[in-house]
N, C-alpha and C positions, 0 to 999 in steps of 0.2 A: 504494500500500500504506500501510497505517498507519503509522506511523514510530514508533518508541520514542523516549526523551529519547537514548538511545545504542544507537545502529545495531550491536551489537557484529556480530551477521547480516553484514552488509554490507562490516563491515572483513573477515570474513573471506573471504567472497567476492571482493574485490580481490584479496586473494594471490592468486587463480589466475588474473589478470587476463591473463598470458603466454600460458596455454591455451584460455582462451576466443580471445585471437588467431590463436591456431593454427587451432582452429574454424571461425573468419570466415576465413581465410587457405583450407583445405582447401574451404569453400564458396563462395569465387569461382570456384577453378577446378571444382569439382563445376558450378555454374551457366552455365559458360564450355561446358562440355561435354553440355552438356544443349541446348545450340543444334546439335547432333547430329543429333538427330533430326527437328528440319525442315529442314537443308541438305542431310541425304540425302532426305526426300520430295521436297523441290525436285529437284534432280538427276535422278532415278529421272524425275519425272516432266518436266522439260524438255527433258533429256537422251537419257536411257537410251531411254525410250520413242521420241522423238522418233529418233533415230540407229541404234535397233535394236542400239544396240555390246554385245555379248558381254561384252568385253573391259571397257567401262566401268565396267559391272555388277558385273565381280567386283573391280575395283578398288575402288570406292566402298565396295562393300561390305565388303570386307576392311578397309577404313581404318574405317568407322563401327565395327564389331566390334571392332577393338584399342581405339577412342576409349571405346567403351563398357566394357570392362574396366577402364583408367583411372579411368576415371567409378564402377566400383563400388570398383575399391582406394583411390580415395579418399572414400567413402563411408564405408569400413569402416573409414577410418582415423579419419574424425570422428565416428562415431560411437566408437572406442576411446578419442578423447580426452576425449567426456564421461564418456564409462563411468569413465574414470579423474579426471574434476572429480571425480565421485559418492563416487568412493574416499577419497580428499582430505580433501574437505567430509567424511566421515564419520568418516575417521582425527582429522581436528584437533578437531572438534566435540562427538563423540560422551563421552567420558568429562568436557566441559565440561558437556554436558548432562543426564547423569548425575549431577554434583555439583550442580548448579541444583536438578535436579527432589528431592536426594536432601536438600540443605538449604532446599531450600523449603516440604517436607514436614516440616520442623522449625518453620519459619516460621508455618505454614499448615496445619494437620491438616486431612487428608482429600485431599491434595492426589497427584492418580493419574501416572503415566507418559506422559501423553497430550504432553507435550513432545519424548519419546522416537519414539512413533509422528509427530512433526509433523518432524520431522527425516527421518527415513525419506522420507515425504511431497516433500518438497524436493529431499531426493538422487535420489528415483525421478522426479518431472519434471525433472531435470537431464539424467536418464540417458535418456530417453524423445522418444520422435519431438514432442510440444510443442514443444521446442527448435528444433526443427530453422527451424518456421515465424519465428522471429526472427530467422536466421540467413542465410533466404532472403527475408525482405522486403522488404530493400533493390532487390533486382533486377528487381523488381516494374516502377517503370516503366522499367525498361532494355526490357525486354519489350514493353512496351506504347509505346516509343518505335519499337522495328523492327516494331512491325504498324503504325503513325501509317507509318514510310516505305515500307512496301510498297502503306499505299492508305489515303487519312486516312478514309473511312466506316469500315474495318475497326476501323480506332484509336477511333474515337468508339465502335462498339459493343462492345469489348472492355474501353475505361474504363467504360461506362456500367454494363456485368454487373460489374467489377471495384466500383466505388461500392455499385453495390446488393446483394453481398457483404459489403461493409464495413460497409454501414449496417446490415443482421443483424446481422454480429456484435457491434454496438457494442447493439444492440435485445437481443439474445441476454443482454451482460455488464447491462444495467437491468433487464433481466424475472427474471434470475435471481439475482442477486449476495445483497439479501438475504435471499432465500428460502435460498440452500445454508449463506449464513452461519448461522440462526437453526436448520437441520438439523444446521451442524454444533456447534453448542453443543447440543442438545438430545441427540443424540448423545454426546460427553460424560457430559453430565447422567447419561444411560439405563447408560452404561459404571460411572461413579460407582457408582451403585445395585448395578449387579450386584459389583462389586469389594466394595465395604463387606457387601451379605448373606453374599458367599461366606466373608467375613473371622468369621463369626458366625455361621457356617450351623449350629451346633447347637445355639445357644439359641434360632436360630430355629426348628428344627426341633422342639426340645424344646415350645416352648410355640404350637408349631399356630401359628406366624406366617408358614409360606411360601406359602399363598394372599395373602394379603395383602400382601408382598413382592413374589409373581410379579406381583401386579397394579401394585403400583404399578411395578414395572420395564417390566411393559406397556407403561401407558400413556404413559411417557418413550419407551421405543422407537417407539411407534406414531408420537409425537409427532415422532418422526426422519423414520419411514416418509412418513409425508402429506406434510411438508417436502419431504422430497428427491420425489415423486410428483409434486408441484406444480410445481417446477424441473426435472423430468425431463422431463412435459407440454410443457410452454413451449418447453422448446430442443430438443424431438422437433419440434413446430410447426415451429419456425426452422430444423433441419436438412434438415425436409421439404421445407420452399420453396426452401432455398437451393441441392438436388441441383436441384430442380424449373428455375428461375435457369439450372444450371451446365449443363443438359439445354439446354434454351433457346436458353442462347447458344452453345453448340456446335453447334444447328444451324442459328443464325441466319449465324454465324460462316460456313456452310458454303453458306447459301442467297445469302446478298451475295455471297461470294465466286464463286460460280457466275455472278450476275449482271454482276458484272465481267469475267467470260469472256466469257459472251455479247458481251461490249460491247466485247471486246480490250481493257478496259484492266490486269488482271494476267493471268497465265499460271496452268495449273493447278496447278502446282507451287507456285507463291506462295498460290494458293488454299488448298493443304493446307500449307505452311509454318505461314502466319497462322493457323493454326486452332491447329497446334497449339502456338506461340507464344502464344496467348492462354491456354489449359491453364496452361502453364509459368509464365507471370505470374500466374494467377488459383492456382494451388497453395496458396502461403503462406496464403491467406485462407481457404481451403477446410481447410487443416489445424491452423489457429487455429480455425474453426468446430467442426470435428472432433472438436477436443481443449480446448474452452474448457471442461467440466466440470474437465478435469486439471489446469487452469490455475489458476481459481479455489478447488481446494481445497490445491494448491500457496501459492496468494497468503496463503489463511486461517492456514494452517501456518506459513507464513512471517513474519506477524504476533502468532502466538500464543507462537511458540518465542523471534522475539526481544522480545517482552514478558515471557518470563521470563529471559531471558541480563541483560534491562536492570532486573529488580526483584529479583533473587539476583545478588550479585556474586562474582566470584570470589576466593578465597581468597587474601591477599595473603601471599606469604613472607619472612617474619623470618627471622632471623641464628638460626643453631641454638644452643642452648643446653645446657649441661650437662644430663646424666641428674638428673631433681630428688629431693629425699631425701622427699620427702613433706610441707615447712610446708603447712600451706592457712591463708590468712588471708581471713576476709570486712570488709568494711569498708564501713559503713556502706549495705547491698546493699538496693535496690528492686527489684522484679523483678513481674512479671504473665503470665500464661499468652498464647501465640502469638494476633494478633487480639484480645488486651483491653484493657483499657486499667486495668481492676480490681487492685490490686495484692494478691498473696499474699503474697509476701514484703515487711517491713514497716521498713528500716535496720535490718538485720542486720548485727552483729560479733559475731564469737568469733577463736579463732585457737587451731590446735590445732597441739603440737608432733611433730617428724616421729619418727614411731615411737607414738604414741601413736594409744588406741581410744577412741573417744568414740562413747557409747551417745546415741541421738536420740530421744525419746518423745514424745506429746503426743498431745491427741484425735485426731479424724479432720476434716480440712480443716482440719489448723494450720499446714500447709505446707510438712512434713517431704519428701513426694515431689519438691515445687519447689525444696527446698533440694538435694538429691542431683541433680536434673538443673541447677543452676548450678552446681557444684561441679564435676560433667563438664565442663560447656561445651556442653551440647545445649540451656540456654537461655542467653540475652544477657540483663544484667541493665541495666535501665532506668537506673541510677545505682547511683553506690557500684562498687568490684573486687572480683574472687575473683584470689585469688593462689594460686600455686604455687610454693614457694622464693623469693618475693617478686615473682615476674614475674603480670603481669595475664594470666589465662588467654586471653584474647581474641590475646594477642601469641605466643602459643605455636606454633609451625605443630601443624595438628593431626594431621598423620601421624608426628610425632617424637613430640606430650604421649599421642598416644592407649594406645602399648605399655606405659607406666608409670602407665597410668589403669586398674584391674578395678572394674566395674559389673555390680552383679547389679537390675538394674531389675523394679517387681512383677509388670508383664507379662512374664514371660518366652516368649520368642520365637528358637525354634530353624530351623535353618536346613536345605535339603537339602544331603545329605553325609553322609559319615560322622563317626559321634560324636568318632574322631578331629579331623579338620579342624572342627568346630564348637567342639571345646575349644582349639583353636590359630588361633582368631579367622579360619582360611579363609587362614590363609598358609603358608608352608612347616613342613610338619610334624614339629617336633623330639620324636621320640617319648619320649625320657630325660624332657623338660619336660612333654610331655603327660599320663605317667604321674604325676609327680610332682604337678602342677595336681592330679589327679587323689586321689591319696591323700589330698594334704591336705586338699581337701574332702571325705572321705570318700566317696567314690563306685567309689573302684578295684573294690574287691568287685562291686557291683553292675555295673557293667560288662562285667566277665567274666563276668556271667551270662547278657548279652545274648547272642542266636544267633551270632552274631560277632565278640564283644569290639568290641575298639576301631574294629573295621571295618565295624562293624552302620550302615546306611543308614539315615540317618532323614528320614522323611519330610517337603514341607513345613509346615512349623509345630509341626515335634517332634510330628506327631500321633500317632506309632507309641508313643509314651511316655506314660506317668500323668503330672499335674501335679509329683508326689514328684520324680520321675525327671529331668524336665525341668529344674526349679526347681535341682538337685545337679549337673549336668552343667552348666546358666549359671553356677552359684558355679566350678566347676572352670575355665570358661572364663575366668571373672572376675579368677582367680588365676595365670590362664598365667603363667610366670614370672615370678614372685611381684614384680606391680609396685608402685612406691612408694607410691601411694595407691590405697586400696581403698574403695566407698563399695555397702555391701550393704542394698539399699532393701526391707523386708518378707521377710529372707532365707528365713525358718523357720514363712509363708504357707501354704506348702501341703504343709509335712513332719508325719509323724508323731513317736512321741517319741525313737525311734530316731534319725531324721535330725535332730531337735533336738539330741540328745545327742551329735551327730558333728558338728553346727556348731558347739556350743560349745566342744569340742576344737577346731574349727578357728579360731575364734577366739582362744583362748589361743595355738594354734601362730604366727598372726599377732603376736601381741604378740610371744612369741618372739623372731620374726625383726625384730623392728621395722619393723614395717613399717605407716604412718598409715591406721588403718581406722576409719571412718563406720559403725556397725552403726543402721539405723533399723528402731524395729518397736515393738510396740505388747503383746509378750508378754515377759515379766521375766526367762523360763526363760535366755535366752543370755547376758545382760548379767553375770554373774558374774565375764566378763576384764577387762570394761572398764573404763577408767581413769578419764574423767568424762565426767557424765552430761546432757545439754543440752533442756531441760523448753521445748517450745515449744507456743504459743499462741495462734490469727489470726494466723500470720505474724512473730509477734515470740520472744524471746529469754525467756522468764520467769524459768527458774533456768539456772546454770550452776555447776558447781563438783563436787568429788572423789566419784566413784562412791555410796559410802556416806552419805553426807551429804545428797545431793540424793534418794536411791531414798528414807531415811527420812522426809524431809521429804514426800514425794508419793507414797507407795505404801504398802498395808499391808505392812508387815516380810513376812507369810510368803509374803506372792507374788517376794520376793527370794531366789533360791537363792544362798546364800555371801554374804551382805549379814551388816554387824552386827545381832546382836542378832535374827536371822531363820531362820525354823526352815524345814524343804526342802517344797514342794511332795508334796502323796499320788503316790504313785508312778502315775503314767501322767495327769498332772494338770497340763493347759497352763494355768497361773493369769494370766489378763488384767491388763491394767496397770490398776488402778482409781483414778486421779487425787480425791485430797483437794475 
């Protein structure tokens, strides 16, 4: 298998290194017990036959039946204790891999759940008869050593079918290996496609782009098809020879054996032993041939999940820290969008104090959006800190900083569930807090008008909702009890002037409470509470300084509603910020 710089995969499959012994331990004596059924053909036929005994017959028999019971209670048991590796490996992994695929898509945009499904992948050959053939390989020549001592031609033609087995399936893993690989990346590929149009499926639809989509998804899929067609091909071939092989030598098995009768040197009994001794050795390869498709998309999984366990590391945890009041300090901050190396952000400092609103203006691509996701913590900044009450947000654990972090990001992206549980970030729902999130964004009314208030379903991706609706419900979410810093990126995007006029109440009620709010947008209407005003430019800092002061400097006075010297917007009049 491909090996990553760190096998993290691997370390944890050692933990269960006890149960896998259990496994090899239940498959000796399953293997031990499987020599059953040619010590009863012997008998039957040296024996029973030979003696005519009634009596022997039902003895033997009787014993081979209890034997054979054994033989499946301990089947079923090794088979429960992969079932239970599966469990395991899925309990300790599964939310690891989760946080990989879900920070890596921070990392990496565009980046799908296919880690998710390569994990499953793993656990299900774990749990899966696959297994079994590594478990029973070793006894391979144990077997092939008691048909060498019942008659050495038998021996020679049982290793010779058992080699020429082998060599298939070794013919099998070169004829196919890079063909299912490059299926299964294309595969992918073709998943991608589909994932991203569905993610857009109305402007594709809008603008007459889903022929053109369907095809290019096509032709990734197809690209899948032929791939996997070509390896299907191949190792139908090899499976076909190798029954063909197993036909063969079963009845070559059975013709020697006959000829050593003739010639008294084994017994017929020995005759059918050795036959079916050879089976019993020859199994394990037969079911490695079987199952080599399962195997190799197992192996690929296995290299693709821990090449992302070894390139997303897991979150390390810091010493918990006090609830923070809200400082945010930038200091000297470089920073470039996931996969660039381009910088947007350009050594940035401000430092805004806790309780204070700081309005963020500036064209479009000056890198107001990249500053509110450093600010979160959903980008890593190349050089330079973002701090939080003095702490480097990087040091923060982020299940402690996230509750006293509200983000109202431009995409807003709702979730399934009830508007409830969407406004209370999907944990336990404190309905007092929910409502209150709620008023203060001004959304409670609107709510209640929903088919079932707070408990109206909404669909994935808030589709059941207007942009209005959606955009007022992420501010409410933003504000679940009312955390210390608040960073509202294009809040009032896609509000009419109503929902304007109830953000900028809510904005004031934030100052209020003191509580350190980021308001970035690019319309003058809200900024009326805010305290000062931060004028940025390609990524850099241009003006900073007291509300009024900086709107006069950069904006015509009457697009400032409550600025000095600035007379109000015409009523129903969203007036654009128009930079000097």
């Amino acid at each position: 298998m491909i090996e990553a710089k760190t096998n993290e995969l691997r370390e944890v499959l050692k933990t269960f290194k006890k149960h896998f012994i259990w496994a090899g331990v239940f498959s000796l004596f399953i293997n031990l017990l499987l020599l059953t059924s040619p010590v009863y053909m012997l008998q039957i036929y040296d024996r029973v036959l030979a003696s005519r005994s009634i009596t022997t017959l039902v003895v033997i028999s009787v014993g081979a039946m209890i034997l054979f019971m054994v033989y499946s209670a301990l089947e079923t048991q090794r088979s429960r204790v992969l079932v239970r590796i599966g469990g395991l490996l899925d309990r300790t992994l599964s939310a690891r891999v989760f946080n990989a695929v879900f920070k890596g898509a921070l990392q990496r945009p565009g980046m799908t759940g296919q880690a998710v499904r390569d994990l499953d992948t793993v656990r299900e050959f774990l749990t899966g008869q696959g297994l079994f053939a590594f478990f029973d390989a070793p006894w391979l020549p144990i077997y092939l050593l008691a048909v060498f001592l019942i008659h050495p031609l038998l021996g020679v033609v049982s290793t010779v079918g058992g080699l020429m087995l082998f060599a298939l399936a070794v013919f099998q893993e070169l004829a196919t290996r890079k063909t299912l690989t490059d299926a299964s990346v294309a595969g992918v590929n073709a998943s991608r496609t589909l994932d991203n149009s569905l993610r857009n499926a109305e402007a594709i639809a809008a603008m007459g782009m889903t022929p053109a989509m369907l095809t290019r998804w096509q032709q990734r899929r197809q690209q899948t098809l032929v791939l996997q067609a070509v390896a299907s091909d191949r190792a139908g071939v090899i499976i076909a020879i190798s029954k063909f092989i197993r036909i063969a030598l079963q009845t070559a098995m059975l013709g020697f054996g006959a000829y050593l009768v003739i010639h008294n040197e084994i017994t017929g009994g020995l005759m059918i032993a050795s036959s079916i001794m050879m089976g019993k050795a020859l199994a394990p390869i037969e079911m490695a041939v079987a199952t080599w498709k399962q195997f190799l998309a197992a192996r690929n999984s296995y290299s693709r999940l821990n090449a992302v366990l070894a390139a997303v590391r897991a979150d390390e945890r810091h010493m918990e820290l006090p609830a923070p009041t809200g400082v945010l300090e930038l200091e000297r901050v470089i920073a470039a969008p996931p996969m660039s190396n381009i910088p947007v952000i350009k050594g940035l400092s401000f430092r805004v104090a806790a309780g204070d609103v700081l309005g963020v203006i500036g064209p479009s691509a000056a890198g107001k959006s990249s500053l509110a996701r450093l600010i979160v913590g959903v980008w890593n900044a190349h050089s330079g800190v973002v701090r939080i009450d003095g702490s480097d947000i990087q040091t923060w654990n982020k299940d402690q900083l996230g509750p006293h972090i509200g983000y109202l990001p431009q995409d807003i992206e709702l979730f399934e569930g009830t508007v409830a549980e969407n406004i209370a970030r999907f944990g336990t729902v404190d309905p007092e807090a929910v409502i209150e999130a709620a008023r203060l964004a001004g959304v409670h009314d609107m709510i209640l008008q929903l088919q079932q208030g707070y408990d109206t379903m909404i669909g994935a991706g808030g589709a059941t909702l207007s942009g209005g609706q959606r955009q007022r419900i992420g501010l409410a979410r933003a504000l679940y009890k009312l955390p210390a810093l608040i960073v509202l990126d294009e809040p009032n995007s896609n509000l009419d002037r109503d929902g304007e006029a109830a953000l900028a109440r809510t904005i004031a009620q934030l100052k209020e409470h003191k509580r350190t709010t980021l308001v970035i947008t690019h319309r003058p209407n809200i900024l009326a509470s805010v305290d000062h005003i931060m004028v940025m430019n390609s990524g850099l800092v241009e003006s900073f300084g007291p509300r009024d002061e900086v709107l006069g400097k950069y904006l015509r006075p009457q697009a400032v509603p409550g600025g000095a010297a600035a007379a109000a917007p015409a009523a129903g009049q969203n007036s654009p910020i128009s930079m000097v």
